[in-house]
N, C-alpha and C positions, 0 to 999 in steps of 0.2 A: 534384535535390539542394537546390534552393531550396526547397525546399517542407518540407527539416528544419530543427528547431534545433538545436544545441547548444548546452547551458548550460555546458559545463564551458569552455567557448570563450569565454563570458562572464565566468565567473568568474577565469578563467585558472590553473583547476587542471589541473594537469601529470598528475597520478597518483591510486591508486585514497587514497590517505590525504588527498593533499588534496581528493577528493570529498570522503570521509567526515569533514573538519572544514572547512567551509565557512564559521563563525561567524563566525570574526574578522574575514573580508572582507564576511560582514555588516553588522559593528558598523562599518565606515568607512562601506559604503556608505549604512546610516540615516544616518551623522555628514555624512555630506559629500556625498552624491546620493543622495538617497532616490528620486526619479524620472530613471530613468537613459537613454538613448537607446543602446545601441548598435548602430555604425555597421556590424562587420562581417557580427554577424548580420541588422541592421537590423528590430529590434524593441525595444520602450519596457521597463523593468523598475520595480517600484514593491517596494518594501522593507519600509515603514512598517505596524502594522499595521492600520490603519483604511482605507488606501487598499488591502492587499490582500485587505481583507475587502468593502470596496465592488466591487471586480473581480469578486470569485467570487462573489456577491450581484445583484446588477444586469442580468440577464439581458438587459435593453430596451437595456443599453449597450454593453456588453460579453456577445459571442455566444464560446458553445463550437463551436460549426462553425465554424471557421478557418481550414480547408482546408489545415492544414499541421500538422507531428506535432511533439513533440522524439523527438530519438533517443533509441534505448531502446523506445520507447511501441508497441504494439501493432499492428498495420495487417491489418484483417479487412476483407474481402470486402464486409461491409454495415459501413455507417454504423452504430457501436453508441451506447447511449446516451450515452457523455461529451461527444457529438459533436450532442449535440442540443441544442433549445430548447426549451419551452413551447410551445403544446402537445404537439408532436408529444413532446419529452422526458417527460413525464408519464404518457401513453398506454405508450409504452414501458417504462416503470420500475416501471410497473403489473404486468407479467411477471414480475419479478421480486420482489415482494411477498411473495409466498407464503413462497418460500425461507428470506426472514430475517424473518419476523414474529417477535414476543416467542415465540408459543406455539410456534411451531416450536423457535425457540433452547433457550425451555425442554425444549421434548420429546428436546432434542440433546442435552442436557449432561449425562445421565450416560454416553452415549458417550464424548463427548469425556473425560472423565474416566476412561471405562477406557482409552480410545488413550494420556492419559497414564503412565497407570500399566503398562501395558504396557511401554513406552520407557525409564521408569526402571528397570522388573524387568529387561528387557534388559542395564542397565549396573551391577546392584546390586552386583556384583562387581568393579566397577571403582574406582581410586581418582582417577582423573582421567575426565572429563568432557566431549566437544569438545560447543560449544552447538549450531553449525550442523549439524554432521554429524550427533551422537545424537538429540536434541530438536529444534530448531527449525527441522529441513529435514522430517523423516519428519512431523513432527505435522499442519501445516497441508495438505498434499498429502491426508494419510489421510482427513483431517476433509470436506475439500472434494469430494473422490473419493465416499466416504459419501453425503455428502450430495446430487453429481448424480444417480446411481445406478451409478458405473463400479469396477470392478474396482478397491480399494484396493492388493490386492497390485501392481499396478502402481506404484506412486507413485515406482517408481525411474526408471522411463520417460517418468512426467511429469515432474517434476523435470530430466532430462535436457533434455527439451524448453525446457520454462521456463526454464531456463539461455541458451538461444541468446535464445530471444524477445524474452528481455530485454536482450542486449547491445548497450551504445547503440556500442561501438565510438567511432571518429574519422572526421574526412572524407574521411580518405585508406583507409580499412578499410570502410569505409560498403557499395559496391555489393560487397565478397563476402559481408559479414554479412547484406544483405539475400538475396542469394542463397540463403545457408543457412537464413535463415527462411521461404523461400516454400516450399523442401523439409520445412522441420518442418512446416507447414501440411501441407502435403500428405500426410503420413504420418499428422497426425492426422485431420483429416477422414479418411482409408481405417477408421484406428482406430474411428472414434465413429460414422458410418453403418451398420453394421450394431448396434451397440449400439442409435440411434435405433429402428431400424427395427420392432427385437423389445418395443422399448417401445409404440412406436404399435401392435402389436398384442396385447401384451399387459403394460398398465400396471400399474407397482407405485408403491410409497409413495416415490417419491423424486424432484427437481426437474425433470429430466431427461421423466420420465413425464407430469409436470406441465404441460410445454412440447409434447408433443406431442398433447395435448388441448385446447389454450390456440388461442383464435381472436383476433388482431391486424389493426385493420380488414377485419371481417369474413371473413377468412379461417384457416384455419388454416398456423401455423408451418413453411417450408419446410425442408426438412432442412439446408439449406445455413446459413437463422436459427438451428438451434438449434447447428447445429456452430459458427456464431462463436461464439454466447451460450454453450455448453459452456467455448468457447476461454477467452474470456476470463473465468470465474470462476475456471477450472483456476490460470488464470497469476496474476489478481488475488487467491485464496483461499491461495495460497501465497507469494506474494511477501511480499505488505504483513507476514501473520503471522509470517513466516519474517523478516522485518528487525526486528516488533516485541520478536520473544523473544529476538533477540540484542542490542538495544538496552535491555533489561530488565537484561542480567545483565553489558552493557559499565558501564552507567550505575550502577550497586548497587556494581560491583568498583575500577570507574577514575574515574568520574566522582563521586561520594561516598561512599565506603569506608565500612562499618560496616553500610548500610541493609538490605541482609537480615536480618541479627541483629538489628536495629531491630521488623521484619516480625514475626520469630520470636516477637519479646514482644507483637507487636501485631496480630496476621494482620485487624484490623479495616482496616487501611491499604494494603491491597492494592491495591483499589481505585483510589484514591489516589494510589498510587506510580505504578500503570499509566497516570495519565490524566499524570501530571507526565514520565514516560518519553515518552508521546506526543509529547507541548509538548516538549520538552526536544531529543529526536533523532528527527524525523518520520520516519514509512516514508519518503513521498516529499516533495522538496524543491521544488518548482516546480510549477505549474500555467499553462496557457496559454488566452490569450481572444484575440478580434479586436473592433476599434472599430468600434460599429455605427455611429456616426457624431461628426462632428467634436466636442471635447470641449477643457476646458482645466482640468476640475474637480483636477488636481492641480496645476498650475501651469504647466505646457509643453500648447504644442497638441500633443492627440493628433488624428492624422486618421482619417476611417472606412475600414474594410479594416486599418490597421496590424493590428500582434501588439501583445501586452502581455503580459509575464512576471510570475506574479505568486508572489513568492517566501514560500510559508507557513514557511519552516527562520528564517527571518529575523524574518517578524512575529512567531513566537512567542515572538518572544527580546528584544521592540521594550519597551524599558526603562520607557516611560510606560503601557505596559498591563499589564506583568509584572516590579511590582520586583525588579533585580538577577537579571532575567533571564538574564545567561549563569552560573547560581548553579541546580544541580538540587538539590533540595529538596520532601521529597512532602508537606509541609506548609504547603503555599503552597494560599491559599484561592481562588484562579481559574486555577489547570494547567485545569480543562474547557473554560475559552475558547477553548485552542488552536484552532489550523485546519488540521490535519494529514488531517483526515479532508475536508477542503474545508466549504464553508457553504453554506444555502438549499438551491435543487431540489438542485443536484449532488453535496450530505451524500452521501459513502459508503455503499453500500447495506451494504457487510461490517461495517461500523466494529464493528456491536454484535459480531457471530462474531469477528470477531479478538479486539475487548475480551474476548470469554468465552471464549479458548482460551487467551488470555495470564494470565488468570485462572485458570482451571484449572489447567495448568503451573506459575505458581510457587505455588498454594497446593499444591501436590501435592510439591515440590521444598522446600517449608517445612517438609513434616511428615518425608521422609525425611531431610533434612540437618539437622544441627545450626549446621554454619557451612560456607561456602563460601569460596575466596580464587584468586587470580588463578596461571593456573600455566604461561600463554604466550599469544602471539596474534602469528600468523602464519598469513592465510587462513582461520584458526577462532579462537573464543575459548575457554581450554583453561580448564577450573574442577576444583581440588585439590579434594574433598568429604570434609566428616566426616558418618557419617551418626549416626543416635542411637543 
């Protein structure tokens, strides 16, 4: 049990809404302890954004091998890349190249474009709209599925899975959640081994195929490497997308009312909106490092071995990088700085496929709808639609 975090034990959020508005305990803590020590998890938190940008940057300082997880976080079998350094990090992420290069993204997106359009002919009948359950659970599962080469029509059974994976639970819930995770493990490796199998002998055009002709110091990919590497795109290509396009349409309804119809007149700003939705309400809120050795560079010794929390929900909000940052606005000329996608080696390999699914969807949601408005949220975000 030492060996997790909890943030929300940090933060001192009680439930799932104070996860999801975390800001304002931001804004005291730049104000009034920007490098924080706490005692019960017993690791350091930095708030500000130049020092959380130095964290994720600084690899010779601050190591991702930290031997320790937050809850929530993923635990496969091999050491996967977030958990590396240079070299060995580089070598590995090389694997994954392929996957999300430009020219593949490009060769993906009139897929993804019909997976959209699909989804919305699904609900063309509808006059209400649930974001997570219609769109933005079914899309990024379909997309990511596609792309390893697994059965999309499955995506309800990934999804189901990814659901446990991800639950970071509390400390008293802790060892039966893990328990139920090592069982999802275990049903998907049975799942994805024979799928392997038929690839290594007879490959097709897709990542999956890729990986099992792919040699990693000198050898080829064990089945057990690609079933993590499967694991965790499956979990990573749906989660992050699946938080981004419901924080698209929280952010446009609740957080500054009008900006769709903004879009509507302006679909040049897409773009734009999407990178300030980033900045504004990240996928994820926390990242974690270990002191590679004794340091003072933010103003408390840190020692080597600590943890360090390094809070990107907080720096992108850090007032002297991002005026009137707790202010969403897709006309703010540096929303790209954010760091939601992380910085340096450890940049998000997804970032660009999320950006281009989150893309696709509301320009796709811009040309059927005329106007959108908020019609509940409870579990889902419900959207009243006019269409044209």
């Amino acid at each position: 049990m030492n060996k997790i975090v909890f943030p929300n034990e940090i933060s001192g959020a009680e439930n799932l809404q104070q996860q999801f508005e975390p800001y304002g305990w931001y804004a005291e803590m730049r104000k009034n302890s920007p490098v924080h020590y706490d005692e019960k998890q017993q690791v350091w938190n930095v708030f500000l954004y130049p020092d959380v940008e130095r964290v994720l940057t600084d690899y010779h300082l601050f190591s991702s091998d930290t031997g320790k997880r937050i809850a929530g976080s993923l635990a496969l079998k091999e050491k996967g890349i977030t958990e590396m350094d240079p070299p060995d990090h580089g070598k590995r992420r090389a694997l994954y190249t392929k996957a999300f290069s430009t020219r593949t993204l490009q060769e993906w997106e009139p897929r993804i474009q019909e997976i959209s359009r699909h989804l919305l002919e699904e609900v063309k009948e509808k006059q209400s709209i649930r974001i997570l359950g219609d769109l933005a659970t079914p899309m990024p599962v379909i997309v990511i599925a596609d792309l390893l080469g697994v059965p999309s029509s499955d995506w309800m059974l990934f999804k189901q899975w990814s659901d446990v994976l991800i639950t970071s639970g509390t400390r008293e819930t802790y060892e039966d959640i893990t328990l139920k995770k090592e069982e999802i493990m275990k049903e998907m490796a049975v799942y994805l081994s024979p799928i392997i199998q038929e690839k290594r002998e007879n490959p097709a055009k897709d990542f999956l195929s890729d990986l099992t002709q792919t040699e990693y110091k000198g050898q080829k990919l064990s089945d057990r490497e690609i079933i993590d590497i499967a694991i965790s795109l499956l979990l990573a290509g749906n989660v992050t997308t699946s938080t981004l396009l419901f924080s698209v349409f929280y952010c446009f309804l609740l957080d500054r009312p009008g900006v769709y119809r903004e879009l509507r007149d302006n679909p040049e700003l897409v773009d734009q909106a999407i990178e300030e939705v980033l900045r504004f309400r990240p996928p994820a809120q926390v990242l974690m490092r270990k002191v590679q050795e004794d340091t003072d560079m933010f103003g408390s010794l840190m020692k080597k071995g600590e943890i360090v929390m390094a809070w990107l929900g907080s720096a992108n909000r850090d007032e002297n990088t991002f005026a009137q940052g707790d202010q969403f606005d897709i006309h703010r000329p540096n929303s790209n700085k954010h760091l939601s996608f992380g910085k340096g080696c450890h940049l998000c390999l997804g970032a660009p496929l999320s950006r281009l699914e989150a893309k696709v969807m509301l320009t796709e949601m811009l040309k059927c709808y005329s106007d959108i408005s908020i019609g509940g949220f409870e579990n889902d975000l419900i959207l009243h639609v006019t269409r044209d």
